[in-house]
C-alpha positions as CSV (number, residue, x, y, z in Angstrom):
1,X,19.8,-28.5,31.5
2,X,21.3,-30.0,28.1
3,X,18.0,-31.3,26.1
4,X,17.9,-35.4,25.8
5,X,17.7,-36.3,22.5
6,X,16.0,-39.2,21.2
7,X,17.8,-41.1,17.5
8,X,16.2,-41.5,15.2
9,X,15.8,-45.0,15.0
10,X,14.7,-45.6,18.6
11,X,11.3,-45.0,20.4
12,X,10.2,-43.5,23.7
13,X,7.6,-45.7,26.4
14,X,5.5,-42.9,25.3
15,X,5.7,-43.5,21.5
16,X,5.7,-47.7,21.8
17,X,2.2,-46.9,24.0
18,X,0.8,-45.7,21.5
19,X,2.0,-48.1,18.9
20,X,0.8,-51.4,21.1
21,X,-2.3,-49.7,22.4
22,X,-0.9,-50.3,26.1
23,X,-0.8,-47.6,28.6
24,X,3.1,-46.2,29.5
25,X,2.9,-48.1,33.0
26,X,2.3,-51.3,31.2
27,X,5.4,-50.4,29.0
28,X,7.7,-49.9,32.1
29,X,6.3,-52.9,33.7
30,X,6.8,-55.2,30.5
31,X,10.4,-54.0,30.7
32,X,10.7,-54.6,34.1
33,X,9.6,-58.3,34.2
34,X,12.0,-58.8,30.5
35,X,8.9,-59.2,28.3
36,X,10.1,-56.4,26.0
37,X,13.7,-55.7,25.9
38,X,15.3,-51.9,25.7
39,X,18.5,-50.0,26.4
40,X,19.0,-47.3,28.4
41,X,19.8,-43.4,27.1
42,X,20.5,-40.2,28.8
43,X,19.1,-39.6,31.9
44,X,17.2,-43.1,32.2
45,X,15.3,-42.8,29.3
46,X,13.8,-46.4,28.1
47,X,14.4,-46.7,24.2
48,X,13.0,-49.4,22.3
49,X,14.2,-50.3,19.0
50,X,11.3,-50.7,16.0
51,X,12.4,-54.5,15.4
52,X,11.9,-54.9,19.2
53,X,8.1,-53.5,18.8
54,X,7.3,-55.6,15.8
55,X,8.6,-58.8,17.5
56,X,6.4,-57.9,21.0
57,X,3.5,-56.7,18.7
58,X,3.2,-60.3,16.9
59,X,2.9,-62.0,20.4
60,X,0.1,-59.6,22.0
61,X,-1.9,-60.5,18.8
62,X,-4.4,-62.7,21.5
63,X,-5.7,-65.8,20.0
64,X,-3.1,-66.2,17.3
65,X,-2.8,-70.0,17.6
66,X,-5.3,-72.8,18.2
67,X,-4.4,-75.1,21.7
68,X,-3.0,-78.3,21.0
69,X,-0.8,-81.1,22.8
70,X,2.5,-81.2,20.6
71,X,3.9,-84.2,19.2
72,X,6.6,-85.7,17.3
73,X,7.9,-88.7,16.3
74,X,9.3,-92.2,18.4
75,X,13.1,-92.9,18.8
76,X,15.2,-94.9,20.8
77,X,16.5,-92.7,23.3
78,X,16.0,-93.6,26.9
79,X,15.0,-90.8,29.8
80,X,14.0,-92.0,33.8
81,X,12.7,-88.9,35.9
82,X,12.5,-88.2,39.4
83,X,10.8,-85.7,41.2
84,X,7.9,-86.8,38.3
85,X,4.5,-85.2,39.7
86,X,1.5,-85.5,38.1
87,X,4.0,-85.9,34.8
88,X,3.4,-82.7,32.7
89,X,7.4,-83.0,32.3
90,X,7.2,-86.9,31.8
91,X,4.6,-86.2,29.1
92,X,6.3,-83.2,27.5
93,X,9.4,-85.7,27.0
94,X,7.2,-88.5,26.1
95,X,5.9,-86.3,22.8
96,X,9.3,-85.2,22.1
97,X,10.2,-88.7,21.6
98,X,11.8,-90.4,24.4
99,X,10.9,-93.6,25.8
100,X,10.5,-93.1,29.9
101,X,12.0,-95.9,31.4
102,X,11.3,-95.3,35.2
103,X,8.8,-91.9,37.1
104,X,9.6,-91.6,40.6
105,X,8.1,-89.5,42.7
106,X,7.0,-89.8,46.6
107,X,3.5,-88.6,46.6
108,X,1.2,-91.2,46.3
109,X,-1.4,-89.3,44.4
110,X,1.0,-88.8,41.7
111,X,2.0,-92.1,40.8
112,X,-2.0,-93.2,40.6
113,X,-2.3,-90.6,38.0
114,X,1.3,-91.9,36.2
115,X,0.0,-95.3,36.5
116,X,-3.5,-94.8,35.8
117,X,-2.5,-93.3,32.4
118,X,-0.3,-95.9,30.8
119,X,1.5,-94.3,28.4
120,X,4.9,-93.1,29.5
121,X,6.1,-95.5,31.7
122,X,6.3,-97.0,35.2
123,X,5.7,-94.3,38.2
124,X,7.1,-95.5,41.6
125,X,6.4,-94.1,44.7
126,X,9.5,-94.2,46.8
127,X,11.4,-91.2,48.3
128,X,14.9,-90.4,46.2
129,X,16.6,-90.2,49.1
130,X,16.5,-94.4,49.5
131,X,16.9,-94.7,45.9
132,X,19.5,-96.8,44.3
133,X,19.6,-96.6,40.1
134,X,22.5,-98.7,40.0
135,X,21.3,-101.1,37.4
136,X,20.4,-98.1,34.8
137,X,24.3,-97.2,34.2
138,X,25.0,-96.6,31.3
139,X,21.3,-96.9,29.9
140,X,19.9,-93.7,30.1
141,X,20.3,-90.9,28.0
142,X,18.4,-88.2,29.6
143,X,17.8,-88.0,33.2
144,X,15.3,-84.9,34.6
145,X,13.9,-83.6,37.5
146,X,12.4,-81.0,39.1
147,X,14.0,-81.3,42.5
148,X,12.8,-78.7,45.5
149,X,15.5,-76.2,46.1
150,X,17.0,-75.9,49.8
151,X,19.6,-73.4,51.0
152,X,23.0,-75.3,50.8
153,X,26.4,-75.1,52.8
154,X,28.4,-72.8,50.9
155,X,31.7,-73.4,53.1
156,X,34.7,-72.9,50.2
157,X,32.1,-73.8,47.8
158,X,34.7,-76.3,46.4
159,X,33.7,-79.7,48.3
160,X,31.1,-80.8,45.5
161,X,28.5,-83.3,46.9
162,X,29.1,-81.5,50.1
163,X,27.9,-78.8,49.7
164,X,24.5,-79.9,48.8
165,X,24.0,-82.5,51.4
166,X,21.1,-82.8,53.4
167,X,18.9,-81.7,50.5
168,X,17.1,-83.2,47.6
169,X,19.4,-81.9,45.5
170,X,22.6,-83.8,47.0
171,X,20.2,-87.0,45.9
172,X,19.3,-85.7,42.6
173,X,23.3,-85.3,41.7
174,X,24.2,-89.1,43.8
175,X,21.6,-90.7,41.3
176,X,23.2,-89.0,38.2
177,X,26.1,-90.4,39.1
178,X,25.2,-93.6,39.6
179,X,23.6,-93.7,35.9
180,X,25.9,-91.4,34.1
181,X,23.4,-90.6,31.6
182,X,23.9,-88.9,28.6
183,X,22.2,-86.2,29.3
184,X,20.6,-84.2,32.6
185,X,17.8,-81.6,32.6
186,X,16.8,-79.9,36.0
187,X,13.7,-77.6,36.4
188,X,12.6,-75.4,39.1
189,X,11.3,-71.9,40.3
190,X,13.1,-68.6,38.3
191,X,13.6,-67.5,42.0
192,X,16.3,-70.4,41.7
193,X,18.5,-68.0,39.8
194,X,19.1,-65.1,42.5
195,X,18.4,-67.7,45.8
196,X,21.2,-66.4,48.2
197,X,22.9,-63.6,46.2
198,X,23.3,-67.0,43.1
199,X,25.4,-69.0,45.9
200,X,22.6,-71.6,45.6
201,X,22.6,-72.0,41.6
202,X,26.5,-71.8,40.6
203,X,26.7,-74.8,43.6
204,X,24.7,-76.6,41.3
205,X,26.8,-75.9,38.4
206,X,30.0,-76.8,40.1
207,X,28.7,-80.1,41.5
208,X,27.6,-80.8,37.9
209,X,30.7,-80.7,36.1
210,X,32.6,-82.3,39.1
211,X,30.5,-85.1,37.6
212,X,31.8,-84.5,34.5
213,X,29.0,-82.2,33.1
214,X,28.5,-79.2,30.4
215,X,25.8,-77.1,31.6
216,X,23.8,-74.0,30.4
217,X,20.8,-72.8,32.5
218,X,18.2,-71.0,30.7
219,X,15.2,-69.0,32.1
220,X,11.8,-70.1,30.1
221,X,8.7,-68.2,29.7
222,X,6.0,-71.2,29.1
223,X,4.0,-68.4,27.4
224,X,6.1,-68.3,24.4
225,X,6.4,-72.2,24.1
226,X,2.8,-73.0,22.9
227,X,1.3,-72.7,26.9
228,X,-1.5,-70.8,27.4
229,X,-0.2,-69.4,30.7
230,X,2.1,-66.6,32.0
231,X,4.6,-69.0,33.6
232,X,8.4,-69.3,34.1
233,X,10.5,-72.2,34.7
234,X,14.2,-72.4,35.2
235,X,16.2,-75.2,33.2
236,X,19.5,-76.3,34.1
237,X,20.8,-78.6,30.7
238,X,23.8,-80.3,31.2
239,X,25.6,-82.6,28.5
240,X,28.3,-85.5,29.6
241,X,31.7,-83.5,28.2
242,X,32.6,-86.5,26.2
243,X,29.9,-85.1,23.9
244,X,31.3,-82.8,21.5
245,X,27.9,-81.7,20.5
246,X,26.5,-78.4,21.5
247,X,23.7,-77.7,24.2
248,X,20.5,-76.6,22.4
249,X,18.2,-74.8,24.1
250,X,14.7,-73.7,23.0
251,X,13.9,-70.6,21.3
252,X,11.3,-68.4,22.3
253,X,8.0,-68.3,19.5
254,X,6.4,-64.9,18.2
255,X,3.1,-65.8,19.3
256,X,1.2,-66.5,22.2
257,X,-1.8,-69.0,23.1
258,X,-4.9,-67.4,24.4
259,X,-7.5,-68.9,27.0
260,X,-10.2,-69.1,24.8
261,X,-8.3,-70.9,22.5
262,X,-7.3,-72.7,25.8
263,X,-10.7,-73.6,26.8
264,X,-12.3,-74.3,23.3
265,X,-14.9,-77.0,23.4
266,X,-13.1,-78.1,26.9
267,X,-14.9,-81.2,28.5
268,X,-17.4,-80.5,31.7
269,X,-15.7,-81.3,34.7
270,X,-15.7,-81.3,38.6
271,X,-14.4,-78.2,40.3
272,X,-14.1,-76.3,43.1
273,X,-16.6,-74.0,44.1
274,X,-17.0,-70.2,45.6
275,X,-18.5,-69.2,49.0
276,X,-21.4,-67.4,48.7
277,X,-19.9,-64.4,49.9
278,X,-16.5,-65.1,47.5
279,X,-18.9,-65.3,44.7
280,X,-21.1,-62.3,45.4
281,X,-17.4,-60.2,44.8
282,X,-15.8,-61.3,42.3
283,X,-19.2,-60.7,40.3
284,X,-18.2,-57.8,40.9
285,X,-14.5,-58.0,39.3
286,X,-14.5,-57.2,35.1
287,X,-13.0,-59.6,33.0
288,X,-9.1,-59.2,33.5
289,X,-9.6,-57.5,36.8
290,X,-8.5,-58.1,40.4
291,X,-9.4,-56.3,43.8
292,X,-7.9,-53.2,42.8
293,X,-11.1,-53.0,41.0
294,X,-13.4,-53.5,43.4
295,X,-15.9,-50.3,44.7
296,X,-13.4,-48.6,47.2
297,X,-15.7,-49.9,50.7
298,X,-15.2,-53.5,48.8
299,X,-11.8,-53.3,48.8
300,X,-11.1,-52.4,52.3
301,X,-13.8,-55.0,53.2
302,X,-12.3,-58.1,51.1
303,X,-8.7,-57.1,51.6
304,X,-8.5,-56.7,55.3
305,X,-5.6,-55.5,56.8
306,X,-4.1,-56.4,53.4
307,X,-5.0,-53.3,52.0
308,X,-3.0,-50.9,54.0
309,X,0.4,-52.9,52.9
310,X,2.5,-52.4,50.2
311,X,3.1,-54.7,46.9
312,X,0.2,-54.9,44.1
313,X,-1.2,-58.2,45.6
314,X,-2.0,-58.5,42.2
315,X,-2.9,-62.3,42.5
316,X,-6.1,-61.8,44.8
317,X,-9.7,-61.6,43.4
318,X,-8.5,-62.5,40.3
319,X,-10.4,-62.7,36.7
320,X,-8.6,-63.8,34.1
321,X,-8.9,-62.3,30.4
322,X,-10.1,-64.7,27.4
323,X,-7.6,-62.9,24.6
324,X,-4.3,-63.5,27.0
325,X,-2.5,-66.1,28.2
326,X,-3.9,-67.4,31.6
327,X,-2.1,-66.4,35.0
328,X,0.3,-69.1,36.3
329,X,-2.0,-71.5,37.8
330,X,-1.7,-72.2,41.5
331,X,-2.3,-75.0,43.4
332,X,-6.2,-73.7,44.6
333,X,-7.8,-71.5,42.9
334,X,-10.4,-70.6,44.7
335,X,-8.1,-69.7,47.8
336,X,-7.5,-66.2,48.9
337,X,-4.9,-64.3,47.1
338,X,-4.6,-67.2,44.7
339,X,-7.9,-66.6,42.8
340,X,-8.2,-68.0,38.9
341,X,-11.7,-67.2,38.6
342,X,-13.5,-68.3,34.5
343,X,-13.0,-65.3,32.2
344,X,-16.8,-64.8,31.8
345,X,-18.4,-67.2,34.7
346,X,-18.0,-66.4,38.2
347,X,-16.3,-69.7,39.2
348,X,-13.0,-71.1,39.9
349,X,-11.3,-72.8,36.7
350,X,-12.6,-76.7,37.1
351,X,-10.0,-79.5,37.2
352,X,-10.1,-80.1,33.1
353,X,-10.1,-76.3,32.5
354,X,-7.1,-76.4,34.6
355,X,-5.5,-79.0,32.6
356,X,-5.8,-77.4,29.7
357,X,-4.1,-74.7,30.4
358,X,-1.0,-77.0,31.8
359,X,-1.9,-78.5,27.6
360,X,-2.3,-82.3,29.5
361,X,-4.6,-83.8,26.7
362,X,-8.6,-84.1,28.1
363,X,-7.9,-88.0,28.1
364,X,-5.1,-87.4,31.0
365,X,-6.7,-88.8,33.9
366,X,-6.2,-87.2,37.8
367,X,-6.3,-89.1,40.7
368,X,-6.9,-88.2,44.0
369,X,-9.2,-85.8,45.6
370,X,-10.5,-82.4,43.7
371,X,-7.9,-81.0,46.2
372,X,-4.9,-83.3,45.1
373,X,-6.1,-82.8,41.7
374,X,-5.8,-79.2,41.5
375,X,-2.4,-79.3,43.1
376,X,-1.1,-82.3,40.7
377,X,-1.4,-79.9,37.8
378,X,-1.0,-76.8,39.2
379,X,2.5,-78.1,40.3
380,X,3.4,-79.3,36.9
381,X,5.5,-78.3,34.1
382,X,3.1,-77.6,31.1
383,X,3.4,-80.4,28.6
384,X,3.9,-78.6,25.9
385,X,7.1,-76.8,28.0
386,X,8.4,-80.3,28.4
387,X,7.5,-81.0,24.9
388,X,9.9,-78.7,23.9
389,X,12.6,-78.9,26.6
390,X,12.7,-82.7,25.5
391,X,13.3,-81.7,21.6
392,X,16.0,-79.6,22.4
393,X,17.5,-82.1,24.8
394,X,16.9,-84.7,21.4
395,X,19.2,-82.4,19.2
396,X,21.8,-82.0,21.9
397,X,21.9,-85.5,22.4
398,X,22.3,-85.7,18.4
399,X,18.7,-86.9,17.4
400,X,17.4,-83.8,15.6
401,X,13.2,-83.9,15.1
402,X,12.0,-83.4,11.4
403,X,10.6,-80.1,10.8
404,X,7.6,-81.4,10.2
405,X,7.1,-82.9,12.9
406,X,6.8,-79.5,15.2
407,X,7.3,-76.0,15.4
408,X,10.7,-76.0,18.1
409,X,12.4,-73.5,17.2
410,X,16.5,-74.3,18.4
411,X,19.3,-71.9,19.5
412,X,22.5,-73.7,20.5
413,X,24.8,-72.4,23.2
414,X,27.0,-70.4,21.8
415,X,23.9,-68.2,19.8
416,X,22.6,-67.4,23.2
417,X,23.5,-63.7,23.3
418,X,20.1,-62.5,25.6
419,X,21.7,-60.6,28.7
420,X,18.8,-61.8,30.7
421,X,19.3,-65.4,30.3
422,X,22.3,-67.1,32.1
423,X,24.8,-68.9,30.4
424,X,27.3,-71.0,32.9
């Protein structure tokens, strides 16, 4: 067998281990999920190059950066959102600068806590399907929303609102239409990108430049935007193509936010609470740990029938760690295989812990039950996300942020060289 050689400038998993202090399996696993990029040699061999370790080496460095909710200065431009929430992405545009003329959303809950709050404009509740924004044409310059994704009609993927109709979406692209803003930023799940072998996603595309749209749809790890949470969100930007500007997108920091810096000095707060029998194991779960650390009888006792199927379940029972970046939050975290139990107490994360971690500012106020509280902000784009989804939107629009005014970092289109991102 001919002997695989390594060059000289590259690195094995074994020899980047050791470097980063991380077992091999972590290595692998980093690679797998595209938090540390390599190329493949002879035989399958990972190789990592040394600028490749220094960058991923500055962002494990824990609590590297204090928590803060980012803001820069006021303009003029206009932005309306739909499909609004609890408004972590109403916020995040709010900071960046734009002046929210309308919040829709259809859960009641929701528009209390938009309304209750005061600051970035009106929250209606009213479903987008009997929506008409007919007297916004022409005023808007960014319209967003993070509209659920349904499987569409892919018949000759050519008839453009056709193929979407009977979901949200159809609705979503009828309203942009009607307003012809300048601008257009959809969020959703990364699971957007492969839903039905891509069909769903390039429908999207196509329907947006029937419309007359430019679009680049970029995959975002909140962790690397000043979020103190492992989360990732895909963002469809689309410009009107009578813009000649380019599409900026955000760039990616060298640094992460840690819970404790999360969860400095946070405000007490309501919460949810264990069962006695929920609490008695995850005592028994370190710091950082989930079920697979449990006594081996515990295990097979908490996981049920669970335990003889395949998949980490990596989710269930879980702990987080104070010198990482938070889980991505769910909508419950005190439910079964959705655990985010306090780093050092054995609790579920209370309401303000949680929005923390989703940077809402400790004045945001929640309406609702504890319940409808959780799920408010665990359904939300983290402000600070928004924050910099909006300043990119701002510079493609043609209203570039000073530099002192916040640390976005901007790529435009045609920079965007990352094979794992997707450029359309």
């Amino acid at each position: 067998m001919a002997k695989v050689t390594t060059p000289p400038d590259m690195l094995t998993v074994t020899q980047v281990s050791e470097l980063l202090g991380l077992s091999p399996d972590t290595v692998r696993r980093w690679h797998k999920k595209g938090l540390i990029h390599a190329t493949i040699g002879q035989g399958g061999t990972r190789l990592f190059s040394e600028d490749e370790i220094r960058r991923v080496s500055s962002r494990t460095q824990g609590d590297s950066e204090a928590w803060r909710v980012l803001s820069a200065s006021r303009t003029k431009l206009t932005s309306l959102e739909l499909f609004c929430g609890a408004g972590g992405l109403g916020l995040g545009l709010h900071n960046a600068g734009f002046q929210n003329k309308l919040l829709v959303d259809n859960d009641k809950d929701c528009i209390e806590t938009i309304n209750a709050n005061g600051t970035i404009g009106i929250g209606v509740c009213e479903s987008v399907r009997d929506l008409d924004l007919s007297e916004y044409h022409g005023r808007i310059d960014l319209m967003s929303g993070g509209f659920p994704c349904q499987a569409f009609s892919f018949a000759g993927m050519k008839r453009g609102f056709e193929d979407a109709r009977g979901t949200l979406f159809y609705d979503f692209a009828r309203l942009i239409e009607q307003v012809q803003p300048r601008m257009v930023v959809g969020e959703n799940v990364r699971g957007l990108l492969t839903h039905d072998g891509g069909k769903t996603i390039a429908v999207m595309v196509r329907i947006l430049e029937n419309l007359g749209y430019r679009t680049v749809v970029r995959v975002l790890k909140a962790q690397f935007f000043d979020v103190p949470q492992k989360r990732e969100r895909l963002v469809i930007f689309a410009i009107r193509k009578d813009s000649e500007s380019p599409i900026m997108v955000p760039k990616e920091k060298d640094y992460t936010i840690s819970v404790r810096a999360a969860l400095k000095d946070v405000p007490p707060s309501h919460g949810m609470q264990y069962s006695a029998e929920k609490e008695r194991v995850m005592r028994l779960i370190p710091e950082g740990g989930y079920w697979r650390d449990l006594p081996e009888d515990e295990k097979k006792k908490f996981m049920g029938r669970s335990y003889f199927l395949g998949g980490g379940k990596t989710g269930m029972a879980r702990r987080l760690a104070w010198d990482e970046p938070s889980l991505t939050l769910t909508c419950n975290p005190a439910q079964k295989q959705t655990e985010r139990c306090h780093p050092e107490e054995t609790r579920p994360l209370t309401v303000r812990e949680y929005a923390r971690i989703q940077c809402f500012p400790d004045t945001w106020e929640f309406c609702g039950s504890i319940s409808s509280q959780y799920r408010q902000i665990g359904n939300a784009v983290p402000v600070n996300l928004g924050y910099h989804i909006g300043l990119a939107a701002r510079a493609s629009i043609g209203h570039m942020a000073r530099k002192a005014d916040s640390p976005c970092l901007l790529l435009s289109e045609e920079e965007v060289s990352d094979p794992q991102q997707t450029l359309f």
